[in-house]
C-alpha positions in Angstrom: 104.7 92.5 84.2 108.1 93.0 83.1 107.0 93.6 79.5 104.4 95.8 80.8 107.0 97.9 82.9 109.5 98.1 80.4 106.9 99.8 77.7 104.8 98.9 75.2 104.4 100.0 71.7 100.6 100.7 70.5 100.1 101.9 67.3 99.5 105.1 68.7 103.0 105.2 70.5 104.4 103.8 73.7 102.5 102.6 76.7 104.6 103.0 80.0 102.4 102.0 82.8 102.6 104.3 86.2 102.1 101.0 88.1 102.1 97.1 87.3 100.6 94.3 89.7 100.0 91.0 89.0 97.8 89.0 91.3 97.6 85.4 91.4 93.8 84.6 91.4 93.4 80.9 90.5 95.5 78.8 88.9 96.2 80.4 85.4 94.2 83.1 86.4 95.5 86.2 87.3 94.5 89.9 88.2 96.4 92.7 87.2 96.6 96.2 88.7 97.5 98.7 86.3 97.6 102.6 87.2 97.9 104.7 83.1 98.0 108.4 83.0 96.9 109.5 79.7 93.7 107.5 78.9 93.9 106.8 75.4 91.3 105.1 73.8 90.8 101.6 75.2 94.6 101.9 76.2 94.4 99.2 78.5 92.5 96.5 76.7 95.3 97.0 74.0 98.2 97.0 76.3 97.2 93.3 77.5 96.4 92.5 73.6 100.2 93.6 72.7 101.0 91.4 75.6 98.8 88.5 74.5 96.9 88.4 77.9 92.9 88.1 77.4 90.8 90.9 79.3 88.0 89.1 81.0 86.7 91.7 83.1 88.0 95.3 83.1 87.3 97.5 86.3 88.0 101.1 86.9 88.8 102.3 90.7 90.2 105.4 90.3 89.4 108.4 87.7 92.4 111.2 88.2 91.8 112.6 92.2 88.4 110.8 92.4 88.1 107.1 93.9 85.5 105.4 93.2 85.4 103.0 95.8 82.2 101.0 95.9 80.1 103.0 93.7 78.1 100.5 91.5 78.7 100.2 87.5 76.2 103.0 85.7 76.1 105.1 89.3 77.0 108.5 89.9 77.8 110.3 93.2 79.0 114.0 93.6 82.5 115.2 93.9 83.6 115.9 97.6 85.2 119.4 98.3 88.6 118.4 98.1 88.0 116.6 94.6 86.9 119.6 93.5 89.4 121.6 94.8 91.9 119.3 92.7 90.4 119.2 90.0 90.2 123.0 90.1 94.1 123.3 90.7 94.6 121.0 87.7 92.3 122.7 85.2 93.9 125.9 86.4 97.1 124.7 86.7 97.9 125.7 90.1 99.1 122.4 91.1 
């Protein structure tokens, strides 16, 4: 975590992490809570590869303003009104 925290370097450039939680699951398995804000291209998979930590499972809970809760892998549900309006501000930059 303190790697993680601390920055990265990807071949792309550095990695710092918004947020970093570690979880102990069982023993020698952990869970790791990790909030990114740029997205790059399986940024996240290689963050825990430059760490030497193996991905077994990678879940995503939260896209921008939108939470996606319990929605099921492969579903879809429409933007509430305030999402929108959000996502509006942003693409408009009135935020």
């Amino acid at each position: 975590m303190r790697a993680a925290r601390r920055g990265v370097e990807l071949e792309d450039g550095l990695v710092y992490p918004k947020d970093v939680e570690a979880h102990s699951v069982s023993r020698g398995l952990w869970e790791l809570d990790l909030t990114i804000t740029e997205g790059r291209t399986r940024e996240i998979r290689r963050l825990c590869e430059a760490l030497d930590l193996v991905v077994e499972r990678l879940v995503r809970t939260r896209f921008g303003p939108v939470n996606l809760g319990k929605l099921p892998s492969g579903e879809s549900r429409g933007l509430t009104r305030t999402e929108r309006d959000i996502i509006d501000a942003i693409a408009h930059g009135r935020r």
